[in-house]
C-alpha positions in Angstrom: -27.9 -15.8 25.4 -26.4 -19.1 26.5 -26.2 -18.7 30.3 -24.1 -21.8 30.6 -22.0 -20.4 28.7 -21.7 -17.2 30.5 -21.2 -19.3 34.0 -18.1 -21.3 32.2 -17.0 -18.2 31.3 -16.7 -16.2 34.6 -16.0 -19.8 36.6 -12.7 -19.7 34.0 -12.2 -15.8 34.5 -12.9 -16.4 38.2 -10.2 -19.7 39.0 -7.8 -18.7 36.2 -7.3 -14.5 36.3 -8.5 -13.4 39.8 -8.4 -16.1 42.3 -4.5 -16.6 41.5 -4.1 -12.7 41.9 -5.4 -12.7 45.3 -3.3 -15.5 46.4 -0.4 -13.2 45.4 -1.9 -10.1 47.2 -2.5 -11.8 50.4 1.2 -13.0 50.5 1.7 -9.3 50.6 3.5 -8.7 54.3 2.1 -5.0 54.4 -1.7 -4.4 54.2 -1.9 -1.2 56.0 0.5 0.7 58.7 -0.3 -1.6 61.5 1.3 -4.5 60.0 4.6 -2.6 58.7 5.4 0.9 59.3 8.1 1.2 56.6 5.3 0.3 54.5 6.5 3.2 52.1 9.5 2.5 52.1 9.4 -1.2 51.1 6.9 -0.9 47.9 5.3 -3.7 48.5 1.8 -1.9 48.0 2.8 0.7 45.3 3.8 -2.9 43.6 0.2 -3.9 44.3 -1.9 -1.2 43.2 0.3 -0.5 40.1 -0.3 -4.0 39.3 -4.1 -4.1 40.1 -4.5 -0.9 38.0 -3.1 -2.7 35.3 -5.1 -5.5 35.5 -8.3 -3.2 35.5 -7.1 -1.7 32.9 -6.9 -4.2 30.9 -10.4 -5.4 31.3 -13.3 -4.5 28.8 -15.3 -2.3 30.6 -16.7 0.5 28.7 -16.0 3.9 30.1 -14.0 2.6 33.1 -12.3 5.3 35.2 -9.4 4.6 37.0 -7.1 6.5 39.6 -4.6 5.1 41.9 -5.5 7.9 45.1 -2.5 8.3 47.4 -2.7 10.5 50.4 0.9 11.5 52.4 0.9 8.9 54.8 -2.0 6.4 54.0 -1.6 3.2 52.0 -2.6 3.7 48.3 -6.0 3.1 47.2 -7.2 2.0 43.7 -10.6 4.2 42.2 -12.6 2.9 40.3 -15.6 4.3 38.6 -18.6 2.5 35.8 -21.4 4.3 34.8 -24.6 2.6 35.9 -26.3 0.0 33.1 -29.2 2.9 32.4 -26.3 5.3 31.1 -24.9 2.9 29.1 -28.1 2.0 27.2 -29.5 5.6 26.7 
């Protein structure tokens, strides 16, 4: 394995997938309740987490669970779940 290689790699996946996907996310005016209390109402962070499901979803991660967990009242939270390496290999 080329491990320069594998740093170009993530240094591209880092500055040109993710790094412009938090720059949109932090432009996002509602982060929890405290900041906006028609935080449901305004779909800023259903927007979010629909869209950062995607994105993990779209990623080639062998048996990758994911659930968008949304409790009355509390902002959305994206799960997430990888078996561990051992798993994989057995």
């Amino acid at each position: 394995m080329d491990l320069s290689e594998v740093a170009r790699l993530l240094d591209r996946k880092w500055n040109d997938d993710i790094v412009p996907r938090l720059v949109d996310y932090v432009k996002i005016p509602a982060k929890s309740p405290a900041f906006d209390p028609s935080w449901s109402a305004h779909g800023e962070l259903d927007a979010v987490i629909k869209a950062a499901h995607a994105w993990c979803a779209r990623q080639p991660i062998k048996d990758l669970k994911l659930e968008i967990v949304c409790l009355p009242g509390k902002t959305p939270c994206l799960y997430f779940e990888v078996p561990d390496t051992e798993r994989l290999l057995a």
